[in-house]
SELOTOR-273608 format. One record per atom (N, C-alpha, C, CB): residue number from 1; residue in one letter; chain; atom name; x, y, z. Coordinates in steps of 0.2 Angstrom, whole numbers, always signed. Each point is the difference from the previous one (the first is absolute). Glycine has a CB too. Example, Ala and Ser with C-alpha at 12.3 -4.5 7.8 and 13.67 -1.06 7.14 Angstrom:
<sites>
<site k="1" r="A" c="A" a="N" xx="+66" yy="-28" zz="+39"/>
<site k="1" r="A" c="A" a="CA" xx="-4" yy="+6" zz="+0"/>
<site k="1" r="A" c="A" a="C" xx="+4" yy="+6" zz="+0"/>
<site k="1" r="A" c="A" a="CB" xx="-9" yy="-6" zz="+6"/>
<site k="2" r="S" c="A" a="N" xx="+7" yy="+11" zz="-10"/>
<site k="2" r="S" c="A" a="CA" xx="+4" yy="+6" zz="+1"/>
<site k="2" r="S" c="A" a="C" xx="-4" yy="+5" zz="+3"/>
<site k="2" r="S" c="A" a="CB" xx="+6" yy="-3" zz="-10"/>
</sites>
This chain:
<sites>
<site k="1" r="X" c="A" a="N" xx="-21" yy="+180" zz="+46"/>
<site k="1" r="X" c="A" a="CA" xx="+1" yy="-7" zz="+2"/>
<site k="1" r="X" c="A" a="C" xx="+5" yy="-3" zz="-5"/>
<site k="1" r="X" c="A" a="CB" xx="-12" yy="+0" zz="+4"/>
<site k="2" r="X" c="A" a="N" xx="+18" yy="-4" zz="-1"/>
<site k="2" r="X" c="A" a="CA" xx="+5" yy="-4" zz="-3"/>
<site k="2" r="X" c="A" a="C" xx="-2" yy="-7" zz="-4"/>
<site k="2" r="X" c="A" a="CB" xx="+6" yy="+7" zz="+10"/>
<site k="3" r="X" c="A" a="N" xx="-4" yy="-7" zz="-16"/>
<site k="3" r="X" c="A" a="CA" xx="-2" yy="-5" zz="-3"/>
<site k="3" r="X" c="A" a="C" xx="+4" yy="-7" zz="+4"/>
<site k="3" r="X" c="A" a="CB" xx="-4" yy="+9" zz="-11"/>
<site k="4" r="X" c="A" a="N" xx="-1" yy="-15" zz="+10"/>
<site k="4" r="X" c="A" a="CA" xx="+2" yy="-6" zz="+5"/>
<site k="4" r="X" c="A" a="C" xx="+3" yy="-4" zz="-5"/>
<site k="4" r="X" c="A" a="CB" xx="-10" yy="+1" zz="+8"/>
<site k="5" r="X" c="A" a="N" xx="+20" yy="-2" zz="-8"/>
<site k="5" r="X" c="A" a="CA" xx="+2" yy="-4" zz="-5"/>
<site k="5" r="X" c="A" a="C" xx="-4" yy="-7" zz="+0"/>
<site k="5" r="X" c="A" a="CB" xx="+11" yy="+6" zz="+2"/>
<site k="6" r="X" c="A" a="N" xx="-10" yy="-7" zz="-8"/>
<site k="6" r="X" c="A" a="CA" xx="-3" yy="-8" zz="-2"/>
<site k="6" r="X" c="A" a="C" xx="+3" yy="-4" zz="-6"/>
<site k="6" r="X" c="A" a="CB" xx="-10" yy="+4" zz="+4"/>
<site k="7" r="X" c="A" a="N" xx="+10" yy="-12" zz="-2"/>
<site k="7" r="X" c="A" a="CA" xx="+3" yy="-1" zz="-7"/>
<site k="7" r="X" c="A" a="C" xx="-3" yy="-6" zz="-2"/>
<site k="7" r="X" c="A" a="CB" xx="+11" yy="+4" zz="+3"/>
<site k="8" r="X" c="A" a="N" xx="-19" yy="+0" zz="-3"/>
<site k="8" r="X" c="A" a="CA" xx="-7" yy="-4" zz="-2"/>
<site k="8" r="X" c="A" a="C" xx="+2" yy="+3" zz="-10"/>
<site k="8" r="X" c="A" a="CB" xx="-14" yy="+3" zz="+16"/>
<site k="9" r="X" c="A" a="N" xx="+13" yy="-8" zz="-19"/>
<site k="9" r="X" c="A" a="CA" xx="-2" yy="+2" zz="-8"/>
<site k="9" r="X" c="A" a="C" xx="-5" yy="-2" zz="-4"/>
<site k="9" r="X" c="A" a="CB" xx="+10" yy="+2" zz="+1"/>
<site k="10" r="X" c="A" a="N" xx="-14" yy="-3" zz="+5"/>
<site k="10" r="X" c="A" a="CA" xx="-8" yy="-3" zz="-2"/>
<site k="10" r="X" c="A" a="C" xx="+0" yy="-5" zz="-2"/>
<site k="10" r="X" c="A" a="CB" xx="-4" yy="+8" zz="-3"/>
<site k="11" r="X" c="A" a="N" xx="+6" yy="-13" zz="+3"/>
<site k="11" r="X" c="A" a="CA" xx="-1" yy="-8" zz="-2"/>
<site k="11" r="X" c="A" a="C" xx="+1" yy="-1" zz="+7"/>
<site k="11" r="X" c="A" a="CB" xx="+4" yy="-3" zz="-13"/>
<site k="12" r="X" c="A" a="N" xx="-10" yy="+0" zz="+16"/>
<site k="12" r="X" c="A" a="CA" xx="-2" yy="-4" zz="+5"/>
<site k="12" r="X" c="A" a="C" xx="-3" yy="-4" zz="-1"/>
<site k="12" r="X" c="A" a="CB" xx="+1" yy="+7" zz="+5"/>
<site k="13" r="X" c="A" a="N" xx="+5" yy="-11" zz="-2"/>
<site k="13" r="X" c="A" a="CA" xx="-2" yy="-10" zz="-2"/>
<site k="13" r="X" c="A" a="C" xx="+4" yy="-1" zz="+4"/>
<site k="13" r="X" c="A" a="CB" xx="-1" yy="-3" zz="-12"/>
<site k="14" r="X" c="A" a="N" xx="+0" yy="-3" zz="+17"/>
<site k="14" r="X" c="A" a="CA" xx="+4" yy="-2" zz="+3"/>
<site k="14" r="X" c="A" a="C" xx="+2" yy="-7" zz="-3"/>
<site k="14" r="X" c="A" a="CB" xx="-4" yy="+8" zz="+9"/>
<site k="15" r="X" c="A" a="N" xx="+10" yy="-9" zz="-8"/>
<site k="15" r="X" c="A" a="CA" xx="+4" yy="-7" zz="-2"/>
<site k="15" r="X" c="A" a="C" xx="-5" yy="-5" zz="+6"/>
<site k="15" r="X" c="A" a="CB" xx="+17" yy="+5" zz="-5"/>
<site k="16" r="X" c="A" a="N" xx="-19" yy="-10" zz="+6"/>
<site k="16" r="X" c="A" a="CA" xx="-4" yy="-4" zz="+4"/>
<site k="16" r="X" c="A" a="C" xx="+7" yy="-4" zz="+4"/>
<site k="16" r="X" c="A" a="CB" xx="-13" yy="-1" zz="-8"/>
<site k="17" r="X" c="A" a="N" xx="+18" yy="-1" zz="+3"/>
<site k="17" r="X" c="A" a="CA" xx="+6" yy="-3" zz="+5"/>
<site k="17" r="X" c="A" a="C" xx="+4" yy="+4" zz="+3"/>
<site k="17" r="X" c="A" a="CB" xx="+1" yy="-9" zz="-6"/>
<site k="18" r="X" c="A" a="N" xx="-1" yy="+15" zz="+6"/>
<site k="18" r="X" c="A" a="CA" xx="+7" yy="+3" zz="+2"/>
<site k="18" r="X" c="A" a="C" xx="-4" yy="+5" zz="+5"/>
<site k="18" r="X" c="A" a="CB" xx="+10" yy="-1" zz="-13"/>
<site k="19" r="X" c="A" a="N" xx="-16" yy="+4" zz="+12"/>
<site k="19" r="X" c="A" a="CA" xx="-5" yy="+5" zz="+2"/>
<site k="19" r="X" c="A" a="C" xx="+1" yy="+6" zz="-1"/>
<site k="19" r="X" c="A" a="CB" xx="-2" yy="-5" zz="+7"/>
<site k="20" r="X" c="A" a="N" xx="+6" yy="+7" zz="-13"/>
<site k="20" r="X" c="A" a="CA" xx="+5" yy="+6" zz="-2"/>
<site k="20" r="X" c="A" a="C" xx="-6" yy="+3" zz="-5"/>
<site k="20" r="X" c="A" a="CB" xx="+14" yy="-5" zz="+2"/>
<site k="21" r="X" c="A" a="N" xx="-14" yy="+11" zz="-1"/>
<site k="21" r="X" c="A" a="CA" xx="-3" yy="+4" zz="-8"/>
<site k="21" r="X" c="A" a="C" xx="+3" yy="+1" zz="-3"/>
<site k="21" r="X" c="A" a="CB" xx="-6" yy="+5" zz="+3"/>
<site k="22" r="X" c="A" a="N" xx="+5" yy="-11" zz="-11"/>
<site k="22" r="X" c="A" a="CA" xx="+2" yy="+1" zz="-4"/>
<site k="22" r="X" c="A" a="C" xx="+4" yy="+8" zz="-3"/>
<site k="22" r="X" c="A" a="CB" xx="-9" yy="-11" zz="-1"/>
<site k="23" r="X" c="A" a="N" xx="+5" yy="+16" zz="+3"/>
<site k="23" r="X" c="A" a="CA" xx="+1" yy="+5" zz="-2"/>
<site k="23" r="X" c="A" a="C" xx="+7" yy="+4" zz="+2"/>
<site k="23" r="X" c="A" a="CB" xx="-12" yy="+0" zz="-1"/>
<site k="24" r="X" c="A" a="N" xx="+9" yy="-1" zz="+8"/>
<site k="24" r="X" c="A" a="CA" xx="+5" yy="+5" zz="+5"/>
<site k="24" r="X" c="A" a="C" xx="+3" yy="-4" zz="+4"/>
<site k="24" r="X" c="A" a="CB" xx="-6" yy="+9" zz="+0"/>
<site k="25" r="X" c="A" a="N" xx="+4" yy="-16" zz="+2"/>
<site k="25" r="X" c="A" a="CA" xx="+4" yy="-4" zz="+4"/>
<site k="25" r="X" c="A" a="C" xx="+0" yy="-2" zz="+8"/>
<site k="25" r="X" c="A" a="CB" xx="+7" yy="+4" zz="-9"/>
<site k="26" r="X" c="A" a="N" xx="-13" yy="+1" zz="+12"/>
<site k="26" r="X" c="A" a="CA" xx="-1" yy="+1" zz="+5"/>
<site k="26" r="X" c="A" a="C" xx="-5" yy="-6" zz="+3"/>
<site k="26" r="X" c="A" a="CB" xx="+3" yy="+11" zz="-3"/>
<site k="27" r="X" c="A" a="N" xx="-4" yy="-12" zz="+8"/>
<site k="27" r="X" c="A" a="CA" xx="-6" yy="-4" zz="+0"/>
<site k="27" r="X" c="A" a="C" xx="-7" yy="+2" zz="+3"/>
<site k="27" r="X" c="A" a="CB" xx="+9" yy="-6" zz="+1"/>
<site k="28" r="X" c="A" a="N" xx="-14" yy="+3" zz="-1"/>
<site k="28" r="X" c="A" a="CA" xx="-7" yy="+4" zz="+3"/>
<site k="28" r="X" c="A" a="C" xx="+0" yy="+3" zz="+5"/>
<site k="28" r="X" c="A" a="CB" xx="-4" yy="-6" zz="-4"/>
<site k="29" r="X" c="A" a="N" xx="+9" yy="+6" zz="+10"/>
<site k="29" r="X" c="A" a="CA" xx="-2" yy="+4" zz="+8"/>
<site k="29" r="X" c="A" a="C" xx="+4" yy="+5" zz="-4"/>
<site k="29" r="X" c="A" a="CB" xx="-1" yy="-10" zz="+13"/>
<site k="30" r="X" c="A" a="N" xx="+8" yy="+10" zz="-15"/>
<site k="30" r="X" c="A" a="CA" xx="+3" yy="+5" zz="+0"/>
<site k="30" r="X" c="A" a="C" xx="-5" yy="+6" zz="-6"/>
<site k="30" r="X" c="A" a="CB" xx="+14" yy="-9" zz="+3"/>
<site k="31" r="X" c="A" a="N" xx="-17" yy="+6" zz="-8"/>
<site k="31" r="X" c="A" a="CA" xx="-4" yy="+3" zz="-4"/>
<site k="31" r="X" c="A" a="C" xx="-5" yy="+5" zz="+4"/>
<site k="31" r="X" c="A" a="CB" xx="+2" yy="-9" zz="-7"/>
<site k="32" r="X" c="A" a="N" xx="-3" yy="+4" zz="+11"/>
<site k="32" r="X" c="A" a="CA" xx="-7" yy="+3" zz="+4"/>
<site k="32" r="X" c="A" a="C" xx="+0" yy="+4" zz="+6"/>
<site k="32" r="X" c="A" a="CB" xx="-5" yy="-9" zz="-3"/>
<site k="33" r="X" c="A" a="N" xx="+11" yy="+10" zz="+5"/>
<site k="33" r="X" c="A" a="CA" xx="+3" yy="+3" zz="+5"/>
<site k="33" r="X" c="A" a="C" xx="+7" yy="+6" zz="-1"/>
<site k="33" r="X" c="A" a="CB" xx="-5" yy="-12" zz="+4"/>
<site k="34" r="X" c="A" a="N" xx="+4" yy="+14" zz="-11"/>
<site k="34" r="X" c="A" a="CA" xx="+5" yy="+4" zz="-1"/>
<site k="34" r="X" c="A" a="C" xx="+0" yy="+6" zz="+1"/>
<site k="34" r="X" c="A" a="CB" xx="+2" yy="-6" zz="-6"/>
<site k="35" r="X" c="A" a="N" xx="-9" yy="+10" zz="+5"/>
<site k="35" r="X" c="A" a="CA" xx="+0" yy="+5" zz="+3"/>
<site k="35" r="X" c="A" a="C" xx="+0" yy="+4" zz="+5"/>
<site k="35" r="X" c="A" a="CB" xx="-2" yy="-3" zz="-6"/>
<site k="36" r="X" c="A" a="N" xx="+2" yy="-1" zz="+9"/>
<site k="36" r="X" c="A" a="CA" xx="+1" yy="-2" zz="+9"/>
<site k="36" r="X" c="A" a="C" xx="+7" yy="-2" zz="+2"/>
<site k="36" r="X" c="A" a="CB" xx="-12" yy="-5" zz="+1"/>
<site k="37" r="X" c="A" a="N" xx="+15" yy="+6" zz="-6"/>
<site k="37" r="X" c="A" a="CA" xx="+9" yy="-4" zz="+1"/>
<site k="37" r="X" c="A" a="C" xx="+3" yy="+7" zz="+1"/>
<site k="37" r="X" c="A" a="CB" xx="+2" yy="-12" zz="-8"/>
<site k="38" r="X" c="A" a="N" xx="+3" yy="+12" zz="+11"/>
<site k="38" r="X" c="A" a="CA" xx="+6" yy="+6" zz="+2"/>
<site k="38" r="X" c="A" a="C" xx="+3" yy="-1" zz="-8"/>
<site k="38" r="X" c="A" a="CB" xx="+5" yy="-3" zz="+17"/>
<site k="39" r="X" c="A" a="N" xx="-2" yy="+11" zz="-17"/>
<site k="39" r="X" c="A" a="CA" xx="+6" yy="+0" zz="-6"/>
<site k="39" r="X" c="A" a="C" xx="+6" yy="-5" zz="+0"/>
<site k="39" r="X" c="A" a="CB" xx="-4" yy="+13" zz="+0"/>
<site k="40" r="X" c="A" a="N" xx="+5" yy="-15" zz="+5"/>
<site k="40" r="X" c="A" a="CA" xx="+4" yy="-6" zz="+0"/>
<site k="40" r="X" c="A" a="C" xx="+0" yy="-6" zz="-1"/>
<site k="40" r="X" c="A" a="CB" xx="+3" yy="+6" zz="+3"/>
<site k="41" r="X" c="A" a="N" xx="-9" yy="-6" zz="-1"/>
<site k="41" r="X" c="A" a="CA" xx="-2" yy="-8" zz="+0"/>
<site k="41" r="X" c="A" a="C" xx="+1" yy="-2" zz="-7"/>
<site k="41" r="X" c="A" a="CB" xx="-8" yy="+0" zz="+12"/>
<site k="42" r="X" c="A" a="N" xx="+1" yy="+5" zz="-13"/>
<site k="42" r="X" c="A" a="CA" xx="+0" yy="+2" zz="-8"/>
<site k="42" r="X" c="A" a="C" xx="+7" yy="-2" zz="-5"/>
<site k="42" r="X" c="A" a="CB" xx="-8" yy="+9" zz="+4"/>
<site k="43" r="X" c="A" a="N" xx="+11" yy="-5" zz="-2"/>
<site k="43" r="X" c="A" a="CA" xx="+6" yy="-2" zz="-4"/>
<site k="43" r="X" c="A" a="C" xx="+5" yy="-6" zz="+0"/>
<site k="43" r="X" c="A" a="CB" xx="-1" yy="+11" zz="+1"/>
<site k="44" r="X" c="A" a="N" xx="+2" yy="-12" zz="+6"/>
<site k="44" r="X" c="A" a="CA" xx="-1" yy="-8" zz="+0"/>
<site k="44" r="X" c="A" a="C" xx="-1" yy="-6" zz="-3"/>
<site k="44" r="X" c="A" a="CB" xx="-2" yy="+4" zz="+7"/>
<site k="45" r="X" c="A" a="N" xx="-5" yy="-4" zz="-7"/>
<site k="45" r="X" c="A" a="CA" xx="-3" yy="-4" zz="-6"/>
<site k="45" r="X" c="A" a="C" xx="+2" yy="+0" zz="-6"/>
<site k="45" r="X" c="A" a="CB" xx="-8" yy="+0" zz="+6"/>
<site k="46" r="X" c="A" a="N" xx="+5" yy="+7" zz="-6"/>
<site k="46" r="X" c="A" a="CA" xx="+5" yy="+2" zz="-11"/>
<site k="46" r="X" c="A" a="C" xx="+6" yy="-5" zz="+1"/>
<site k="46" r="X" c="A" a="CB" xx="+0" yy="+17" zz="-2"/>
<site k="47" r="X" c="A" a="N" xx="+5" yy="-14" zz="+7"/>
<site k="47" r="X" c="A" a="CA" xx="+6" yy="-4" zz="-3"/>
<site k="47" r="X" c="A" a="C" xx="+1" yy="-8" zz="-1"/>
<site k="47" r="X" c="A" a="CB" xx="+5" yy="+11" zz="+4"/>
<site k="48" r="X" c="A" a="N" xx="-10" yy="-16" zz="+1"/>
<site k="48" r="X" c="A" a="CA" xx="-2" yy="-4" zz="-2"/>
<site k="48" r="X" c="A" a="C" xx="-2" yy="-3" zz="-7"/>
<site k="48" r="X" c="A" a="CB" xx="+0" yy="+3" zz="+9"/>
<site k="49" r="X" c="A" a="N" xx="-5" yy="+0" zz="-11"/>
<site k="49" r="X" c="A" a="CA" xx="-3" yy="-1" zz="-7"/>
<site k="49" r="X" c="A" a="C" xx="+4" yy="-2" zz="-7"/>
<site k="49" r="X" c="A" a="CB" xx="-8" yy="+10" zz="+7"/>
<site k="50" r="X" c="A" a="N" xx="+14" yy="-9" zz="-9"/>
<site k="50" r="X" c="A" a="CA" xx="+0" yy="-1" zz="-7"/>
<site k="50" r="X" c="A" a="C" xx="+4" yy="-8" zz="+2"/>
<site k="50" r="X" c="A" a="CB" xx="+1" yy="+14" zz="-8"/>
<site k="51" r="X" c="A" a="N" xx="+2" yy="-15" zz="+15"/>
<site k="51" r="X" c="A" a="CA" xx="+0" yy="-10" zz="+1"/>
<site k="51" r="X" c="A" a="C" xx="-5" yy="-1" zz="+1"/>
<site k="51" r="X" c="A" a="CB" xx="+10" yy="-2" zz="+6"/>
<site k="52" r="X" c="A" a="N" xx="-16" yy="+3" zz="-4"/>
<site k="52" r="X" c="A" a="CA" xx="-7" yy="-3" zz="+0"/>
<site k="52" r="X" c="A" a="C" xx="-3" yy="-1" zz="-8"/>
<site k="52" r="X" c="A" a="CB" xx="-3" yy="+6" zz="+13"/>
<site k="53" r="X" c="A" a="N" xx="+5" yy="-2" zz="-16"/>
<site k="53" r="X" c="A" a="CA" xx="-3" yy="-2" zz="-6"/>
<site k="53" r="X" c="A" a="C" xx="+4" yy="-4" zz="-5"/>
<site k="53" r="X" c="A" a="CB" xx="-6" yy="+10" zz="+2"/>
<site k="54" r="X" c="A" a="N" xx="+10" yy="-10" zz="-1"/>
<site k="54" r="X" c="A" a="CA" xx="+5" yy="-5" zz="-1"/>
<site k="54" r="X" c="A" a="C" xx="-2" yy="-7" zz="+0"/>
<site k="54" r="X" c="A" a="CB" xx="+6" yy="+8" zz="+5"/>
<site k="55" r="X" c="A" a="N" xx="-12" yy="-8" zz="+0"/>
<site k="55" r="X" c="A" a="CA" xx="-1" yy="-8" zz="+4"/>
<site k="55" r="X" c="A" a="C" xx="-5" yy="-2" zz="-3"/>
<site k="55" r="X" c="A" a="CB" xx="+4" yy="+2" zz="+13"/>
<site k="56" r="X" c="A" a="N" xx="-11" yy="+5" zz="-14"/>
<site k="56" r="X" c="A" a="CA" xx="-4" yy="-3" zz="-5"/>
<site k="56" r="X" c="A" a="C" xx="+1" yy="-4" zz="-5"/>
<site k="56" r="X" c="A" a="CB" xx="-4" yy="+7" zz="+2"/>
<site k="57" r="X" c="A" a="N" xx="-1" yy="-14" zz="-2"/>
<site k="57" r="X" c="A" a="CA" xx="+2" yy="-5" zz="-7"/>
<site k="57" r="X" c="A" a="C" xx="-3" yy="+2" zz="-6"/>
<site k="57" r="X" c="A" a="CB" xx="-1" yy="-9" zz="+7"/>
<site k="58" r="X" c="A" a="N" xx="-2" yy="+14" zz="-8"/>
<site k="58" r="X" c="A" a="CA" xx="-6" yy="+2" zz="-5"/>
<site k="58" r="X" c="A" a="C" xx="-1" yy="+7" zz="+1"/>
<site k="58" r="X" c="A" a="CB" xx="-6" yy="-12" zz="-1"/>
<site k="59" r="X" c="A" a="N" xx="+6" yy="+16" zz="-6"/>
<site k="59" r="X" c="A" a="CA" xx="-2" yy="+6" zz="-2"/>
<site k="59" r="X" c="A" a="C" xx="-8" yy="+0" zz="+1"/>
<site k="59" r="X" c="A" a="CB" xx="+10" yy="+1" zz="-9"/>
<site k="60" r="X" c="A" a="N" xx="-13" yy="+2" zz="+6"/>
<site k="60" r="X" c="A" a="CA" xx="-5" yy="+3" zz="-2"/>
<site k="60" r="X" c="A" a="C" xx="-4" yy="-2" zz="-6"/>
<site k="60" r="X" c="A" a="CB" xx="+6" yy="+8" zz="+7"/>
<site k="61" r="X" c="A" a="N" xx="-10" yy="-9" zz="-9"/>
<site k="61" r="X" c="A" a="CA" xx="+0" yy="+0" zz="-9"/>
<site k="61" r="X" c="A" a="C" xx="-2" yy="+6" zz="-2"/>
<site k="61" r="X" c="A" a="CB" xx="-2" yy="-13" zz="-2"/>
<site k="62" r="X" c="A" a="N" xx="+0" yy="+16" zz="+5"/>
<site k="62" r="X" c="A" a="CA" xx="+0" yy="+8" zz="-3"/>
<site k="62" r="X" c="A" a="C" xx="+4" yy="+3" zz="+1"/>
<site k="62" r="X" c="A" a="CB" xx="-9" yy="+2" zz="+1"/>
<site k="63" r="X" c="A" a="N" xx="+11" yy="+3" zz="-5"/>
<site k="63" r="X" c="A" a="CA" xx="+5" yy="+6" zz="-1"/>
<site k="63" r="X" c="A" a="C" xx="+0" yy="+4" zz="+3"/>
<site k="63" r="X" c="A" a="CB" xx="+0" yy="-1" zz="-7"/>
<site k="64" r="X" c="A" a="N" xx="+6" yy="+3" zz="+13"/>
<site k="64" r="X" c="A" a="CA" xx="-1" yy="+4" zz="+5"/>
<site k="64" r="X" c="A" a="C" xx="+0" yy="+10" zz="-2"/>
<site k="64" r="X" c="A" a="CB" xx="+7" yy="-12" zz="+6"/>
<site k="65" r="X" c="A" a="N" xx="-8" yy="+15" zz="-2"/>
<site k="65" r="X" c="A" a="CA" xx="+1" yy="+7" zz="-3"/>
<site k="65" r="X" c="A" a="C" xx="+5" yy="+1" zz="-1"/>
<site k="65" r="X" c="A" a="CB" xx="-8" yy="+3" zz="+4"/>
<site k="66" r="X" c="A" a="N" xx="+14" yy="-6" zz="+1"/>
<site k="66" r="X" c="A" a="CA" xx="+5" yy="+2" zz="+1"/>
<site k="66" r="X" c="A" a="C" xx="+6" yy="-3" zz="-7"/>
<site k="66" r="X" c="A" a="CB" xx="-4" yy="+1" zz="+15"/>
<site k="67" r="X" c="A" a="N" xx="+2" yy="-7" zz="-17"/>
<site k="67" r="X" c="A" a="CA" xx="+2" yy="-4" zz="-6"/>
<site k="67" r="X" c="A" a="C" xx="-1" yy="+4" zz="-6"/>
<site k="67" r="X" c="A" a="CB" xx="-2" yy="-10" zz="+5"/>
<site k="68" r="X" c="A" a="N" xx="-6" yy="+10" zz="-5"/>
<site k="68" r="X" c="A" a="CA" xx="-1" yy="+6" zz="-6"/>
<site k="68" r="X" c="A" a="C" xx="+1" yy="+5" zz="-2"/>
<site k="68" r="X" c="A" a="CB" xx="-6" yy="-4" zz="+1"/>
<site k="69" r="X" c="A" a="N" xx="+9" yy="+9" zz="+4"/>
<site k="69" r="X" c="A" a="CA" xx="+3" yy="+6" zz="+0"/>
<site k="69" r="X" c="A" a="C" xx="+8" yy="-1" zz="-3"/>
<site k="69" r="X" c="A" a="CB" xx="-9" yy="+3" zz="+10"/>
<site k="70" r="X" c="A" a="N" xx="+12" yy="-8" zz="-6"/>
<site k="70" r="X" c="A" a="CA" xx="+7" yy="-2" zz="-3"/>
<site k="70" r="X" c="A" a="C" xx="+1" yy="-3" zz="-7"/>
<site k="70" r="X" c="A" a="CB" xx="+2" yy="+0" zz="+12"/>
<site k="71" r="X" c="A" a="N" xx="-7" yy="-5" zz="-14"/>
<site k="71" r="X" c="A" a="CA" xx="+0" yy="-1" zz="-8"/>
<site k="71" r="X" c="A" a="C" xx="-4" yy="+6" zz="-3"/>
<site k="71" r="X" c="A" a="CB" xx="+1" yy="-12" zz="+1"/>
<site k="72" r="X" c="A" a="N" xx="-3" yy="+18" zz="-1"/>
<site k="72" r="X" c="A" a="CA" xx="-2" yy="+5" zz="-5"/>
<site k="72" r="X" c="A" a="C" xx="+7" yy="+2" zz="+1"/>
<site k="72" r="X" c="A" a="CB" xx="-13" yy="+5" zz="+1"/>
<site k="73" r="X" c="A" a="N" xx="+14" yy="-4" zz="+4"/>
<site k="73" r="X" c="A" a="CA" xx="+8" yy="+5" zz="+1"/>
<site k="73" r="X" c="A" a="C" xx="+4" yy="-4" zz="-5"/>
<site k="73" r="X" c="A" a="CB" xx="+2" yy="+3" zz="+14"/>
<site k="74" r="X" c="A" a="N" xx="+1" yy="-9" zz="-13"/>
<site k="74" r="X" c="A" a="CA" xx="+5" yy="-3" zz="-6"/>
<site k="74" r="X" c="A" a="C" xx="-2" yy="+1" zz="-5"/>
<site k="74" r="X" c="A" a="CB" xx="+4" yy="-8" zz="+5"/>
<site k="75" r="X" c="A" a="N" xx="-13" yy="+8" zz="-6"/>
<site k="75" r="X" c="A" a="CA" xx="-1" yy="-3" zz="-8"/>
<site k="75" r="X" c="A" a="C" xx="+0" yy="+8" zz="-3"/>
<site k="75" r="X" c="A" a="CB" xx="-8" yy="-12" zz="+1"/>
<site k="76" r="X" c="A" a="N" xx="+10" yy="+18" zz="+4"/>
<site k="76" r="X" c="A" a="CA" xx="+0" yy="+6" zz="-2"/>
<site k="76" r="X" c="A" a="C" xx="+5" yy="+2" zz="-4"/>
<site k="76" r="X" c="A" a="CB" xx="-5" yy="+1" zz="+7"/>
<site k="77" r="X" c="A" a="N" xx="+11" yy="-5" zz="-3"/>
<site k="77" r="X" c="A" a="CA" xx="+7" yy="+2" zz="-3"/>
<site k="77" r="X" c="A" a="C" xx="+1" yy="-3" zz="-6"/>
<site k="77" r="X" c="A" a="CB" xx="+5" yy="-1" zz="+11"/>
</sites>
C-alpha cells in the first residue's frame, strides 16, 4: 500500500477567521476529505497551502514539531 502524501504536522488548530490549519493550512472539509481526494487534487491544495498560511493572523503558542526539529538542527550547528 502506497503511502498517502500529507502536509498535516500535527498542530491542528484551526485559525477561526481565516478557517485555515494553523499547521498545514488546509481547511476542515479538505482535512476530512483527503483520503478520499485523487493524487491531484491532493497536490493542488499542497500547492495552495504556504499563501494560506501566509493569511493566518496567529501562530500557535505551542511549539510545532516541525519548528522544534529546525531549532535543534541550528542549535546543533
Amino acid at each position: 500500500m502506497a503511502a498517502i502524501e500529507s502536509p498535516c504536522i500535527l498542530v491542528c488548530s484551526i485559525d477561526m477567521k481565516t478557517g485555515y490549519c494553523f499547521g498545514c493550512g488546509r481547511t476542515r472539509d479538505e482535512i476530512g476529505a483527503w483520503l478520499s481526494m485523487t493524487p491531484e487534487t491532493r497536490r493542488a491544495v499542497m500547492a495552495e497551502l504556504p499563501a494560506r498560511l501566509e493569511t493566518v493572523e496567529r501562530r500557535p503558542r505551542r511549539e510545532t514539531r516541525r519548528s522544534r526539529l529546525a531549532r535543534e538542527r541550528a542549535e546543533g550547528l
